[in-house]
Each structure stands twice: as structure tokens, then as C-alpha cells.
HTML snippet that shows the backbone in 3Dmol.js (N, CA, C, O; Angstrom):
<script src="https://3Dmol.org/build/3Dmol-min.js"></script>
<div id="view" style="width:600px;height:400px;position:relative"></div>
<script>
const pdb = `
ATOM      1  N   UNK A   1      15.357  48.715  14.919  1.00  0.00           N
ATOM      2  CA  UNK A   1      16.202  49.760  14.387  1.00  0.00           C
ATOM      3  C   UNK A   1      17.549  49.128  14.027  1.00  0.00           C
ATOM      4  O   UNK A   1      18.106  48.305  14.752  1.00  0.00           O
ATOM      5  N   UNK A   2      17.961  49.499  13.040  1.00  0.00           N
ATOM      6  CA  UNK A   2      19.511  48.820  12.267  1.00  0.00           C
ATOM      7  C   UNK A   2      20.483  49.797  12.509  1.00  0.00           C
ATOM      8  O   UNK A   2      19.951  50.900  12.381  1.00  0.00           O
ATOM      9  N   UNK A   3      21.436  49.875  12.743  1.00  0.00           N
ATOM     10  CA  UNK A   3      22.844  50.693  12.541  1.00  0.00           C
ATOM     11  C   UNK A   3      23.934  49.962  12.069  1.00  0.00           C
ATOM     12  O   UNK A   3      23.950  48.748  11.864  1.00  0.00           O
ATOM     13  N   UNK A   4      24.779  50.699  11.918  1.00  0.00           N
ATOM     14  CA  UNK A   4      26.367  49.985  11.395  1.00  0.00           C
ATOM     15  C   UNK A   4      27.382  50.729  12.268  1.00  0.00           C
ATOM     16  O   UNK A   4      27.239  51.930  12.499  1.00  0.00           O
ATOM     17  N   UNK A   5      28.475  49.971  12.786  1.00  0.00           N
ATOM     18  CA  UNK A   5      29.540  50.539  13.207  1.00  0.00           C
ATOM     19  C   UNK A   5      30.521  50.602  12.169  1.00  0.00           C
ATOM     20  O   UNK A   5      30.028  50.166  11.128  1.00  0.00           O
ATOM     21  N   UNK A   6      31.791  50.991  12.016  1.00  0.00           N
ATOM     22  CA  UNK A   6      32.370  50.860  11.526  1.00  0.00           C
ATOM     23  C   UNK A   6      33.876  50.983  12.397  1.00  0.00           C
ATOM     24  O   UNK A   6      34.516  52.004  12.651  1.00  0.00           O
ATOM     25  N   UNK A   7      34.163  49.631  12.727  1.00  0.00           N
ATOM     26  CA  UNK A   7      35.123  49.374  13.293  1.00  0.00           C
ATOM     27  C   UNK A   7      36.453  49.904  12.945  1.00  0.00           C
ATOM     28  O   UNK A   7      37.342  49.159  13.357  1.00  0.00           O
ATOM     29  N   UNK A   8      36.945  51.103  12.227  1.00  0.00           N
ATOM     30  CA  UNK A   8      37.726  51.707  11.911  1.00  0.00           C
ATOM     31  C   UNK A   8      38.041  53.092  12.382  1.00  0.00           C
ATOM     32  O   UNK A   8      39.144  53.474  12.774  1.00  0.00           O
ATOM     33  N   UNK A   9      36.823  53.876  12.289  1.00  0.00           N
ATOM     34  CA  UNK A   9      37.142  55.103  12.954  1.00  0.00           C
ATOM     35  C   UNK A   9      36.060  55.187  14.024  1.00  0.00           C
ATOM     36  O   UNK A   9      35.757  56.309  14.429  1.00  0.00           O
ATOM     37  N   UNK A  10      35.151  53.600  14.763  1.00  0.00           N
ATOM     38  CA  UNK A  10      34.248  53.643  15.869  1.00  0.00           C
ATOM     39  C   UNK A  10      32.788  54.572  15.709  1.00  0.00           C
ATOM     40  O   UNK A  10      31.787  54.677  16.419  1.00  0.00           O
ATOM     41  N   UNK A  11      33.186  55.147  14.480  1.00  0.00           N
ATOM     42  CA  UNK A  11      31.127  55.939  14.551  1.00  0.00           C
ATOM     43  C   UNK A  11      30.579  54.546  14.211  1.00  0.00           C
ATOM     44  O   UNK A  11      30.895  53.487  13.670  1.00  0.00           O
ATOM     45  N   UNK A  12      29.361  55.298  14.978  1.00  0.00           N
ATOM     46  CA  UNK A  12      28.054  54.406  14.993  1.00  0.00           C
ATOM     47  C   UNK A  12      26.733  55.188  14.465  1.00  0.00           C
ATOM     48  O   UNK A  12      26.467  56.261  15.007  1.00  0.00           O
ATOM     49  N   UNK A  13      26.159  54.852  13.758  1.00  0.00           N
ATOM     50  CA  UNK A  13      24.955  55.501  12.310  1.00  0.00           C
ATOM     51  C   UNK A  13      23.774  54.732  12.199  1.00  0.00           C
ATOM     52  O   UNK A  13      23.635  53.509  12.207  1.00  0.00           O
ATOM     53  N   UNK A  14      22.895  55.701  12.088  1.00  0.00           N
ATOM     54  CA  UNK A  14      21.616  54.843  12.096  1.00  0.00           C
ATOM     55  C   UNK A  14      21.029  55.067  10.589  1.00  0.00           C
ATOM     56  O   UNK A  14      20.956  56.162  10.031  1.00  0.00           O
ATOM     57  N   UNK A  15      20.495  53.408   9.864  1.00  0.00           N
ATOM     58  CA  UNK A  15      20.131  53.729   8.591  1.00  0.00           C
ATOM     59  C   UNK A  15      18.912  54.562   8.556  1.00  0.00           C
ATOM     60  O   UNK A  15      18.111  54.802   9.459  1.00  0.00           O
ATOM     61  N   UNK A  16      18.947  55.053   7.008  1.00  0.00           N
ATOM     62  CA  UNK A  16      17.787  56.046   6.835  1.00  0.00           C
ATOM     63  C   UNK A  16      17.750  55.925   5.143  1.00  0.00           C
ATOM     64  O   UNK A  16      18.693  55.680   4.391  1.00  0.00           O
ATOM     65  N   UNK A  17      16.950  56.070   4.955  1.00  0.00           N
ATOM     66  CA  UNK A  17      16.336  55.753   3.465  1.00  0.00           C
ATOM     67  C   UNK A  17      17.680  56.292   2.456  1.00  0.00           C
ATOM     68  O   UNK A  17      18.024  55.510   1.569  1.00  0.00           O
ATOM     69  N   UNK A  18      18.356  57.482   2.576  1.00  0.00           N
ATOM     70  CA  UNK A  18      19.150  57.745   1.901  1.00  0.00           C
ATOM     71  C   UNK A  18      20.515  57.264   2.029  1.00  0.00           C
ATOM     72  O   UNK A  18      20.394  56.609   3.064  1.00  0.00           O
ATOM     73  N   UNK A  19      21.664  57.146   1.705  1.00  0.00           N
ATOM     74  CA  UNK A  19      22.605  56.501   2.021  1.00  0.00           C
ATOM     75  C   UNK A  19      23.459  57.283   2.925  1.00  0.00           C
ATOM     76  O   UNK A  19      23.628  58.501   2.863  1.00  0.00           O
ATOM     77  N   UNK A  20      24.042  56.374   3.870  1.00  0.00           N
ATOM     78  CA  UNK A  20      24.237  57.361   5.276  1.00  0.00           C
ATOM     79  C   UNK A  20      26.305  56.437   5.468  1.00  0.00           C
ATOM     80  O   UNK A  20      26.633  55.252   5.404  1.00  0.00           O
ATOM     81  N   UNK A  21      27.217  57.797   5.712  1.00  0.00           N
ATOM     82  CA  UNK A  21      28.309  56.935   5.868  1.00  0.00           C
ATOM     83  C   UNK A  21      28.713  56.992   7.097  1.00  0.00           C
ATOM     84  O   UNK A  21      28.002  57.524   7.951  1.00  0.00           O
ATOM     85  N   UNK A  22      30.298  56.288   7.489  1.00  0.00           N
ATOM     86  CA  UNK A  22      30.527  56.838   8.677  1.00  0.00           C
ATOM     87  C   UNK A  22      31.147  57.796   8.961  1.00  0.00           C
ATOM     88  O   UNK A  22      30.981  58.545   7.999  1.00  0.00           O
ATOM     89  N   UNK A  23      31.904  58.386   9.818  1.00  0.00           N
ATOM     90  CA  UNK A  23      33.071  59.641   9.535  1.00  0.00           C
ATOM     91  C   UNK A  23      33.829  59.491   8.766  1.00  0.00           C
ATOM     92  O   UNK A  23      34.116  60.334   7.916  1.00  0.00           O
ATOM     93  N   UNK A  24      34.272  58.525   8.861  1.00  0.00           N
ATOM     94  CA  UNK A  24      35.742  58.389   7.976  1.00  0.00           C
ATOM     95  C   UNK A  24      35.884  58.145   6.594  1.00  0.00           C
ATOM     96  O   UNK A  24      36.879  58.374   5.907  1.00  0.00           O
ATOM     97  N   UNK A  25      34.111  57.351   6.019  1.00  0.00           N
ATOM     98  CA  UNK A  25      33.968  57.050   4.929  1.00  0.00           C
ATOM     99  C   UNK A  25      33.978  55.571   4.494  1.00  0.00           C
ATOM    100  O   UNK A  25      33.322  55.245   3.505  1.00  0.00           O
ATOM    101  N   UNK A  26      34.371  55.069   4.876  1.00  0.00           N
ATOM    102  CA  UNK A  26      34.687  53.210   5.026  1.00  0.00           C
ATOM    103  C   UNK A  26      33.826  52.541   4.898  1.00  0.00           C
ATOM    104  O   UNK A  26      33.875  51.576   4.135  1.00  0.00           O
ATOM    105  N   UNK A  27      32.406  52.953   5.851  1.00  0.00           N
ATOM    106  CA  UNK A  27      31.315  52.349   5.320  1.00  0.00           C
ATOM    107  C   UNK A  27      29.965  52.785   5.124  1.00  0.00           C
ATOM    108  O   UNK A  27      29.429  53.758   5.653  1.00  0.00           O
ATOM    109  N   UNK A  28      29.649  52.270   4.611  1.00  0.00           N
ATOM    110  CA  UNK A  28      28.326  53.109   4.197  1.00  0.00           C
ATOM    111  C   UNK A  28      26.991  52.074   4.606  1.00  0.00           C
ATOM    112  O   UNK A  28      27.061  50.899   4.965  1.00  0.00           O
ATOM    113  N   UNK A  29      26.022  52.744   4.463  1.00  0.00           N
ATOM    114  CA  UNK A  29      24.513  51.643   4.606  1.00  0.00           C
ATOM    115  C   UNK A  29      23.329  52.472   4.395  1.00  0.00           C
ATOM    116  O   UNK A  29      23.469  53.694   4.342  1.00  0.00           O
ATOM    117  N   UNK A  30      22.060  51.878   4.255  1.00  0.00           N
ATOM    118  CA  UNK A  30      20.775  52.880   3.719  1.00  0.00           C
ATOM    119  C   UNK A  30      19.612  51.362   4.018  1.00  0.00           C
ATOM    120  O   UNK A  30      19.991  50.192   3.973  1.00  0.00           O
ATOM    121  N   UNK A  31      18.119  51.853   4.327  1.00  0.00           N
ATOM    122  CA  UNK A  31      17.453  51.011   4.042  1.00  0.00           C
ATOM    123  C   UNK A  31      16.974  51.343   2.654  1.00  0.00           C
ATOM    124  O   UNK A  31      17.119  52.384   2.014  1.00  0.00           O
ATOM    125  N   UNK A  32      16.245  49.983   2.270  1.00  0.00           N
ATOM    126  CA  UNK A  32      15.542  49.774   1.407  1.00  0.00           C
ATOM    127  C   UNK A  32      14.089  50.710   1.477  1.00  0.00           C
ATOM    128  O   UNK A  32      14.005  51.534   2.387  1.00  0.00           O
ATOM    129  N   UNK A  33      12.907  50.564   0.464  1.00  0.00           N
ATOM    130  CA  UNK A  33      12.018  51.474   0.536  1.00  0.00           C
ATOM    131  C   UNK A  33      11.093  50.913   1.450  1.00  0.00           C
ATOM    132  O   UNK A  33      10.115  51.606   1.728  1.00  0.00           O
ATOM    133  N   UNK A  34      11.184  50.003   1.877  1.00  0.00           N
ATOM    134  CA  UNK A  34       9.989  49.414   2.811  1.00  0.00           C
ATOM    135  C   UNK A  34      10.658  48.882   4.339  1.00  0.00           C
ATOM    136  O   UNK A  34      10.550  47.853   5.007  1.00  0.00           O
ATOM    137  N   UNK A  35      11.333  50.063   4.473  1.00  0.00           N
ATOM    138  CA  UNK A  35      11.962  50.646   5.701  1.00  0.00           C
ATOM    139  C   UNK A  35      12.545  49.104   7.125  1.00  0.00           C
ATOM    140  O   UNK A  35      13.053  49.179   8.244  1.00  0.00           O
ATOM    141  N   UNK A  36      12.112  47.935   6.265  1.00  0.00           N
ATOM    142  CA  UNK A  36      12.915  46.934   6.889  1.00  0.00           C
ATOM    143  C   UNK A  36      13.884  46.229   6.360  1.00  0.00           C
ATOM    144  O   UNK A  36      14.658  45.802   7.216  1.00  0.00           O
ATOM    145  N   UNK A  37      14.240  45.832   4.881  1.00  0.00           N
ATOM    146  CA  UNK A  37      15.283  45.005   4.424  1.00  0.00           C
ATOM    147  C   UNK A  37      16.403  46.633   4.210  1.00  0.00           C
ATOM    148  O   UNK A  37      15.976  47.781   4.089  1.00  0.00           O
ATOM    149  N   UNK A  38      17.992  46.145   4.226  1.00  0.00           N
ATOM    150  CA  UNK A  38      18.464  47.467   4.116  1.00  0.00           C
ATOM    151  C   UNK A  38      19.577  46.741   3.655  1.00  0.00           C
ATOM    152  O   UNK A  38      19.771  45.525   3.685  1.00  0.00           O
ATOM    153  N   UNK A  39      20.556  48.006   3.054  1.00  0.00           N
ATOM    154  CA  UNK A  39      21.720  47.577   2.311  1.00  0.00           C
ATOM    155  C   UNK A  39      23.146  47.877   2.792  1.00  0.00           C
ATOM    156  O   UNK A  39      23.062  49.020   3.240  1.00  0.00           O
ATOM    157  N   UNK A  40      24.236  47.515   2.917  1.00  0.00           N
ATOM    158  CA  UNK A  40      25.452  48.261   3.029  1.00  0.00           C
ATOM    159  C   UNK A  40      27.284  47.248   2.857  1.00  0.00           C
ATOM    160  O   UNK A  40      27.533  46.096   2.502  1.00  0.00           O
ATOM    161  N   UNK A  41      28.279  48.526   3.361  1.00  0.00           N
ATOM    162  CA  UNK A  41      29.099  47.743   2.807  1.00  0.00           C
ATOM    163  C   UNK A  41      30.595  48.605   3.525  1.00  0.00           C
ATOM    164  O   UNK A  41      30.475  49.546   4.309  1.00  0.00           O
ATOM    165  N   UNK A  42      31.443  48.261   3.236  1.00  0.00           N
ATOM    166  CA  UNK A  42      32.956  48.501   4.308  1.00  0.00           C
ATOM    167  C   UNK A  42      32.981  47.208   4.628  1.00  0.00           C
ATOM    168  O   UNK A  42      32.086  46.433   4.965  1.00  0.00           O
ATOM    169  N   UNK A  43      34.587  47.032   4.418  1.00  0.00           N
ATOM    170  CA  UNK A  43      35.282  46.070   5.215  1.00  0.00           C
ATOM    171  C   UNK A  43      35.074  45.996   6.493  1.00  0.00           C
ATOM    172  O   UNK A  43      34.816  44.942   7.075  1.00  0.00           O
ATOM    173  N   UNK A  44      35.195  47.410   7.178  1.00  0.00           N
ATOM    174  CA  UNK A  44      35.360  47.624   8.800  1.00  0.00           C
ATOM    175  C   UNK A  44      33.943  47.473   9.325  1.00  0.00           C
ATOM    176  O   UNK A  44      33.888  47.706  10.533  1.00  0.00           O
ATOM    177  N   UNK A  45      32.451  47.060   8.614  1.00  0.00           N
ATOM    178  CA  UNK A  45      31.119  47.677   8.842  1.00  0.00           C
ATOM    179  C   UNK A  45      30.569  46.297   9.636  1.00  0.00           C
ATOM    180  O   UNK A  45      30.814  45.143   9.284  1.00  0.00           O
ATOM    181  N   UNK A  46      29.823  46.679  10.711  1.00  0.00           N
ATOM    182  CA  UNK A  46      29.544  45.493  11.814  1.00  0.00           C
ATOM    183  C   UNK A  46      27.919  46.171  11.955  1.00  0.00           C
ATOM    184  O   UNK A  46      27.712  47.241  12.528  1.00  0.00           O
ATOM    185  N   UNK A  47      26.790  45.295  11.292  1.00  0.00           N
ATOM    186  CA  UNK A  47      25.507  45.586  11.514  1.00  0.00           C
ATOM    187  C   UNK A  47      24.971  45.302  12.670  1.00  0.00           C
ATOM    188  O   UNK A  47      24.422  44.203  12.747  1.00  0.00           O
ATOM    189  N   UNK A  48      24.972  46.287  14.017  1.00  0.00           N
ATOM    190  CA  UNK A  48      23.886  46.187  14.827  1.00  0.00           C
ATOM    191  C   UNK A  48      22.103  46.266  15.116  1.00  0.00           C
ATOM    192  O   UNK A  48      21.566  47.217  14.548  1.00  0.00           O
ATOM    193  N   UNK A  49      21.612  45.785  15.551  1.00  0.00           N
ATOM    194  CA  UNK A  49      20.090  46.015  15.841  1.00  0.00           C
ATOM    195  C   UNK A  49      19.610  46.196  17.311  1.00  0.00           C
ATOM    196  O   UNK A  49      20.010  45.599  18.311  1.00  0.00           O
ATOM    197  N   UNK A  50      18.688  47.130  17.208  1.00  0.00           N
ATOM    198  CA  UNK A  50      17.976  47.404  18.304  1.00  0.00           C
ATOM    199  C   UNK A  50      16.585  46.439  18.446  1.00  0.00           C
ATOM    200  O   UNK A  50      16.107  45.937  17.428  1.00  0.00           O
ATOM    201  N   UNK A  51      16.019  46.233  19.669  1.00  0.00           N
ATOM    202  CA  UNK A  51      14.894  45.921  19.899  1.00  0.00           C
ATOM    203  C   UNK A  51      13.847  46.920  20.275  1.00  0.00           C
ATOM    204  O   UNK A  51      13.682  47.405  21.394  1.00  0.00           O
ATOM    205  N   UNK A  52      12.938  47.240  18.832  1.00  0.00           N
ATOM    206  CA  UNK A  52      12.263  48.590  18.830  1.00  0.00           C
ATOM    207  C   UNK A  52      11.722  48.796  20.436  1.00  0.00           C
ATOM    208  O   UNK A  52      12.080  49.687  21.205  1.00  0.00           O
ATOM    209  N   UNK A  53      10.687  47.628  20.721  1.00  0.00           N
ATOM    210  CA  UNK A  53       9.800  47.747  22.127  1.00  0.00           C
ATOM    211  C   UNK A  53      10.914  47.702  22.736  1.00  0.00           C
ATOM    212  O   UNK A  53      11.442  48.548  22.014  1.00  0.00           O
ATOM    213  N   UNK A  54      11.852  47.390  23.567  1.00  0.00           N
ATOM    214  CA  UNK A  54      12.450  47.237  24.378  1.00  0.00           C
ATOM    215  C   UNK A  54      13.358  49.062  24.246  1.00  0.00           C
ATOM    216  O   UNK A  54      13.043  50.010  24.966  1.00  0.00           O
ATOM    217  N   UNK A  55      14.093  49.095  23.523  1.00  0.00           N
ATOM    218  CA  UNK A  55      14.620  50.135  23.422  1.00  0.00           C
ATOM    219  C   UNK A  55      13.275  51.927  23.664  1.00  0.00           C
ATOM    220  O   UNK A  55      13.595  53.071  23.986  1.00  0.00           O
ATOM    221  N   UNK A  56      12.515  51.614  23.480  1.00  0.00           N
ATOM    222  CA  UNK A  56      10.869  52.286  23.557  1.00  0.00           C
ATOM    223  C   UNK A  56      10.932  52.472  25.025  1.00  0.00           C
ATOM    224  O   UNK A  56      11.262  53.503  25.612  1.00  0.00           O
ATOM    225  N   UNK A  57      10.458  50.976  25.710  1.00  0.00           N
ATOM    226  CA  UNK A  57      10.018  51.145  26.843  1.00  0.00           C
ATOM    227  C   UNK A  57      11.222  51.782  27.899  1.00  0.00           C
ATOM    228  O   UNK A  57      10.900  52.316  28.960  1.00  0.00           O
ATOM    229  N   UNK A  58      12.809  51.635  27.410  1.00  0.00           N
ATOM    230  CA  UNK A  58      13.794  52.293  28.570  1.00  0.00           C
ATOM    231  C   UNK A  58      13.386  54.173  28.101  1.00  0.00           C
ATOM    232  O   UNK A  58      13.203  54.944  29.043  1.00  0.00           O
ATOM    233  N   UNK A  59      13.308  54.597  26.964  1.00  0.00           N
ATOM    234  CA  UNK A  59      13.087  55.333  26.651  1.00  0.00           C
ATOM    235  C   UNK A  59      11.734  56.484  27.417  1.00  0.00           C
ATOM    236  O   UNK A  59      11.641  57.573  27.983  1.00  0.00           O
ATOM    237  N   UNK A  60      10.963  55.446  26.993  1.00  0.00           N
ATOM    238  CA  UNK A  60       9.609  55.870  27.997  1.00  0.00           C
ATOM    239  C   UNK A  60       9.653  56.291  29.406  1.00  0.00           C
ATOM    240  O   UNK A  60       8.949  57.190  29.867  1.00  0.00           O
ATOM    241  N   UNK A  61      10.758  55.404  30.259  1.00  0.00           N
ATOM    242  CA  UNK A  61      10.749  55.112  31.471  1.00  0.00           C
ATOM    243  C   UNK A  61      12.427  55.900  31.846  1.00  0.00           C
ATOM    244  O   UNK A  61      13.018  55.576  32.876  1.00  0.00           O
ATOM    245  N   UNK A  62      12.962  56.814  30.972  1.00  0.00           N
ATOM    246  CA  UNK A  62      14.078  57.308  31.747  1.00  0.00           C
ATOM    247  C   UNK A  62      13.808  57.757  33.264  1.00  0.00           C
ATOM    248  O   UNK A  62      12.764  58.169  33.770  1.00  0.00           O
ATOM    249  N   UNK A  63      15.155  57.536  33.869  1.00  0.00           N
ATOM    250  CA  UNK A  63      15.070  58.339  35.037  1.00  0.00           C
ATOM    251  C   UNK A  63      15.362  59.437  35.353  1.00  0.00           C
ATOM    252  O   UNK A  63      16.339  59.836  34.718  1.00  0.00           O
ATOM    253  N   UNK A  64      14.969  60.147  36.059  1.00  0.00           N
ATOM    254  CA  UNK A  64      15.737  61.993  36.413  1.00  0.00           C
ATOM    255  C   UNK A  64      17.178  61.364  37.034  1.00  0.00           C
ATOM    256  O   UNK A  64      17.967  62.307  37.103  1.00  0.00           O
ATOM    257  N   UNK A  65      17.581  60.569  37.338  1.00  0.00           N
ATOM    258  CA  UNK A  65      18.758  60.381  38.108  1.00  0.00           C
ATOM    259  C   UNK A  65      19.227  58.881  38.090  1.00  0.00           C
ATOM    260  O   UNK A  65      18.295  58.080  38.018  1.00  0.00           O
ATOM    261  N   UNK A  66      20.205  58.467  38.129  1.00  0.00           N
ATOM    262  CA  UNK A  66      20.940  57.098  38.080  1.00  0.00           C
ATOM    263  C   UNK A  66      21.091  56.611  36.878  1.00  0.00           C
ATOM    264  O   UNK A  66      21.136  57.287  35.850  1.00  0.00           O
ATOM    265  N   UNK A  67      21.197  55.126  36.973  1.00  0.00           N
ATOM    266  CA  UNK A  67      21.270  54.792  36.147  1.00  0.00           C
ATOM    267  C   UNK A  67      19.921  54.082  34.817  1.00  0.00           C
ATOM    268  O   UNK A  67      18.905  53.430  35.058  1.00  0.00           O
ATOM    269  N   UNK A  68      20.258  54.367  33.998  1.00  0.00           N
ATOM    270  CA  UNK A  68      18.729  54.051  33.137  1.00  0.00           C
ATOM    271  C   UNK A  68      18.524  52.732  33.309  1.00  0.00           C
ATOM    272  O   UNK A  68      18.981  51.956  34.149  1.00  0.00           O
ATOM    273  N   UNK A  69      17.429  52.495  31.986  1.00  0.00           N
ATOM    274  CA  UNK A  69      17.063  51.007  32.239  1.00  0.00           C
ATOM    275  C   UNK A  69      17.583  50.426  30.986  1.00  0.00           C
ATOM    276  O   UNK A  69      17.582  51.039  29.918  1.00  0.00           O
ATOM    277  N   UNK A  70      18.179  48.823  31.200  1.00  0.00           N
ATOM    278  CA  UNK A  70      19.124  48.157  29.827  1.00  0.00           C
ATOM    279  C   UNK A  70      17.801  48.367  28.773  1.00  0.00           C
ATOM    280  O   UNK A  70      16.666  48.768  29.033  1.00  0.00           O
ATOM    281  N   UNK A  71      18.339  47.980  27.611  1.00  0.00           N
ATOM    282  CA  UNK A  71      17.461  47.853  26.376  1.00  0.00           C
ATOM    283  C   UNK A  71      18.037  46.344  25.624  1.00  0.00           C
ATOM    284  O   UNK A  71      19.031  45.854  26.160  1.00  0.00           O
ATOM    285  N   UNK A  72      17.555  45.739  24.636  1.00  0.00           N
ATOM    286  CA  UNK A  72      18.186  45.019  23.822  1.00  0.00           C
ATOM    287  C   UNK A  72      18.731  45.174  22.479  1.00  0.00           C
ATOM    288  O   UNK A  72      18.173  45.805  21.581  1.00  0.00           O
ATOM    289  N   UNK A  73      19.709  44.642  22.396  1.00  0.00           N
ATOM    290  CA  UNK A  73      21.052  45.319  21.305  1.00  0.00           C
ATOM    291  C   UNK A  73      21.266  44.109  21.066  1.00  0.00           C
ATOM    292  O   UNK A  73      20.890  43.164  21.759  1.00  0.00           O
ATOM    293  N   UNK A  74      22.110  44.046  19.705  1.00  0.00           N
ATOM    294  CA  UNK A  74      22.452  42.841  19.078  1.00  0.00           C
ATOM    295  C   UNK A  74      23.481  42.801  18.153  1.00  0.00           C
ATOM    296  O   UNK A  74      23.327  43.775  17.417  1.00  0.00           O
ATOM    297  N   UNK A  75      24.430  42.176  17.829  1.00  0.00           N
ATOM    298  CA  UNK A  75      24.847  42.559  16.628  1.00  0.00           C
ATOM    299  C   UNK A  75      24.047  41.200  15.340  1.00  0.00           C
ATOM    300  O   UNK A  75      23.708  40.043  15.585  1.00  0.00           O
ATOM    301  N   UNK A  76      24.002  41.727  14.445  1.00  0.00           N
ATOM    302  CA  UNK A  76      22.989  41.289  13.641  1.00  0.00           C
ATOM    303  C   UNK A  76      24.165  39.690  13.071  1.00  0.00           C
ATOM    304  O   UNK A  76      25.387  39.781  13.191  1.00  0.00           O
ATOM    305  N   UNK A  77      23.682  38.750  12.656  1.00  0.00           N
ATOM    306  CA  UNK A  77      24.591  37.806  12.184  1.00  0.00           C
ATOM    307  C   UNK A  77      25.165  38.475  10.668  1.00  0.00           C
ATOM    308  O   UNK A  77      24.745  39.539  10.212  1.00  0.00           O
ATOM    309  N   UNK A  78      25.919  37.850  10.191  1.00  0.00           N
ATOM    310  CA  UNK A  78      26.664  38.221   9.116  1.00  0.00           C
ATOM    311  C   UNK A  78      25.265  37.379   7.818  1.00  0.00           C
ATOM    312  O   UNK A  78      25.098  37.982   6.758  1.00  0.00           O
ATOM    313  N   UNK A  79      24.969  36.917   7.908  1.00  0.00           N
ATOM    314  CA  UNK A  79      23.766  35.772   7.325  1.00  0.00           C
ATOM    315  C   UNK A  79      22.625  36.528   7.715  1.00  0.00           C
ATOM    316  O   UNK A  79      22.184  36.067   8.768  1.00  0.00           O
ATOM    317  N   UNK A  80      21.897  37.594   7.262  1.00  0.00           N
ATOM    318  CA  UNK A  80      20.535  37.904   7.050  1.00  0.00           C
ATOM    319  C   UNK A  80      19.911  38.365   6.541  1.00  0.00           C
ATOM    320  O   UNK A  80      20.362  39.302   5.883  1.00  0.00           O
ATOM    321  N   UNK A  81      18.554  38.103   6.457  1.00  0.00           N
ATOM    322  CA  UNK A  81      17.383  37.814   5.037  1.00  0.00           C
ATOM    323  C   UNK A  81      17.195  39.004   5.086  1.00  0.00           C
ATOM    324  O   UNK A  81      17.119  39.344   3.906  1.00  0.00           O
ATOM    325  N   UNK A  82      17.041  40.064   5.847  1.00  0.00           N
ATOM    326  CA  UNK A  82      16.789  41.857   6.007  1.00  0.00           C
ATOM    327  C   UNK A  82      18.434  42.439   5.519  1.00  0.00           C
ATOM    328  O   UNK A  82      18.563  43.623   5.207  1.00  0.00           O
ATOM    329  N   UNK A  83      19.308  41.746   5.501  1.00  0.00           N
ATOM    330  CA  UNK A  83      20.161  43.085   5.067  1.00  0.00           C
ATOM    331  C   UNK A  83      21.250  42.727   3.519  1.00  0.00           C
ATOM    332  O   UNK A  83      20.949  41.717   2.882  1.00  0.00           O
ATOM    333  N   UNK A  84      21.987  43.254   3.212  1.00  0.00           N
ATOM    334  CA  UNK A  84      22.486  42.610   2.043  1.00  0.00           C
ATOM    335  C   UNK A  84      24.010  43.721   1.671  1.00  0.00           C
ATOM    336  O   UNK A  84      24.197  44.853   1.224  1.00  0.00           O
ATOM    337  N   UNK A  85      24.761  42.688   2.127  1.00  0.00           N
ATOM    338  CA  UNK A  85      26.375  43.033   1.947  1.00  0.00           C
ATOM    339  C   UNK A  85      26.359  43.628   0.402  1.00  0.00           C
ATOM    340  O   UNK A  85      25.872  42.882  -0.448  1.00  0.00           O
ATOM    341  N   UNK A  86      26.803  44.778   0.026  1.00  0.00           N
ATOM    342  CA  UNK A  86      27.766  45.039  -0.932  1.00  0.00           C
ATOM    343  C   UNK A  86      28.616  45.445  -1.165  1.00  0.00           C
ATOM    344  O   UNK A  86      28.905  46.360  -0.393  1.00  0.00           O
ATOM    345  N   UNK A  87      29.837  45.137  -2.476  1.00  0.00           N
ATOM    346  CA  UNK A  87      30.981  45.618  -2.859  1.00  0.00           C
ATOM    347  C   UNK A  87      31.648  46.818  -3.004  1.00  0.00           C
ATOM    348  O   UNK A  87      32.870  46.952  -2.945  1.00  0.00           O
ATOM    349  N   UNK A  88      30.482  48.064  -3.276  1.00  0.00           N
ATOM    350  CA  UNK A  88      30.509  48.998  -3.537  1.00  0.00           C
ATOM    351  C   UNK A  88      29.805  50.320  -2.839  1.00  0.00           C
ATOM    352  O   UNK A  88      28.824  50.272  -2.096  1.00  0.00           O
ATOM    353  N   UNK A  89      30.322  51.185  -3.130  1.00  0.00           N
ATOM    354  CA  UNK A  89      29.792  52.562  -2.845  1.00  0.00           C
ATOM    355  C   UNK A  89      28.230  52.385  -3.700  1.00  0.00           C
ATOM    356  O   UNK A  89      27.959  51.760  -4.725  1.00  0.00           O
ATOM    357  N   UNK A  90      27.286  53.313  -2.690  1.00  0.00           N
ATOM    358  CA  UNK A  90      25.778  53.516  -3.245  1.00  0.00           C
ATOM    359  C   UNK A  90      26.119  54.288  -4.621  1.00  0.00           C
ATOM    360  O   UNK A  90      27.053  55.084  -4.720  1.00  0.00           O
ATOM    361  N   UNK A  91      25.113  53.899  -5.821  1.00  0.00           N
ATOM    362  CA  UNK A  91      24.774  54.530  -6.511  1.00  0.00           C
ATOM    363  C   UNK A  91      23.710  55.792  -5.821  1.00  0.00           C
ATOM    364  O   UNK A  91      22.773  55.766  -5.023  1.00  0.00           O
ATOM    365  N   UNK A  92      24.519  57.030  -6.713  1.00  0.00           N
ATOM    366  CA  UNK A  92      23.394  58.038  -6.221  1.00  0.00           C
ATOM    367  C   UNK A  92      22.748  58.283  -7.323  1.00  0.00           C
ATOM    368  O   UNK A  92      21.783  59.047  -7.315  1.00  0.00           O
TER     369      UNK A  92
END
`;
const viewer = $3Dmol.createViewer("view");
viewer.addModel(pdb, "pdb");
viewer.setStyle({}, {cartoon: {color: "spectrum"}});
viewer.zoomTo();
viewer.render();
</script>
């Protein structure tokens, strides 16, 4: 799973086929149609990733009480073959 923060006004957004911003507007992001390479863009925009199974199995396994179980999170490198920086606001 991909998201973007946007280190400006702190929302955090999960992509989705259509183009998705943050509160404030700063940055934006969307996947592509084959729901793994994805696009986006803001100065302030910091691409995180989830680890589907891992994030699944804490999911699966909540507890009625305490504390849950970690998952794996990442922030994605600035360099990758799944996502692709741009200059601009989405064409709609």
C-alpha cells in the first residue's frame, strides 16, 4: 500500500486510482491503472509504503486490549521504478 504525507499541513492519504490531495492542497498523488506503479507531486510530499502481509497479519490479529502488533512501514526512496515525481497538478 502507497501513501503520501505531506509535510506541510501533516495529512497522510492513501493512493487510489483517482487523484487524491492532501488538506491543504500541496500535494497530490493517484495510482496508475494497474494499481502498482503510481504518480504524484508537492514540494512538501514524502512517499510512504506499507507492507501489505505484514500490515494484514497485525490487522488480522488486533487485540481487545493493549497494545497492537508493529506492522512494516517505510518511507519509499526518492529513486523508484513504481512511482514517478511530477511538476504539476493532475490533469483531470
Amino acid at each position: 500500500m502507497k501513501l503520501i504525507l505531506c509535510r506541510k499541513c501533516q495529512d497522510v492519504f492513501k493512493l487510489q486510482l483517482e487523484p487524491r490531495t492532501c488538506l491543504c492542497g500541496a500535494t497530490w498523488g493517484k495510482y496508475g491503472e494497474d494499481e502498482l506503479h503510481a504518480q504524484y507531486s508537492g514540494e512538501f510530499a514524502v512517499p510512504i509504503g506499507f507492507s501489505n502481509d505484514s500490515f494484514a497479519f497485525a490487522v488480522r490479529h488486533q487485540p481487545a486490549v493493549g497494545m497492537g502488533l508493529d506492522f512494516l512501514a517505510f518511507v519509499i526512496p526518492k529513486q523508484c521504478t513504481t512511482l514517478e515525481v511530477l511538476d504539476a497538478a493532475p490533469s483531470e
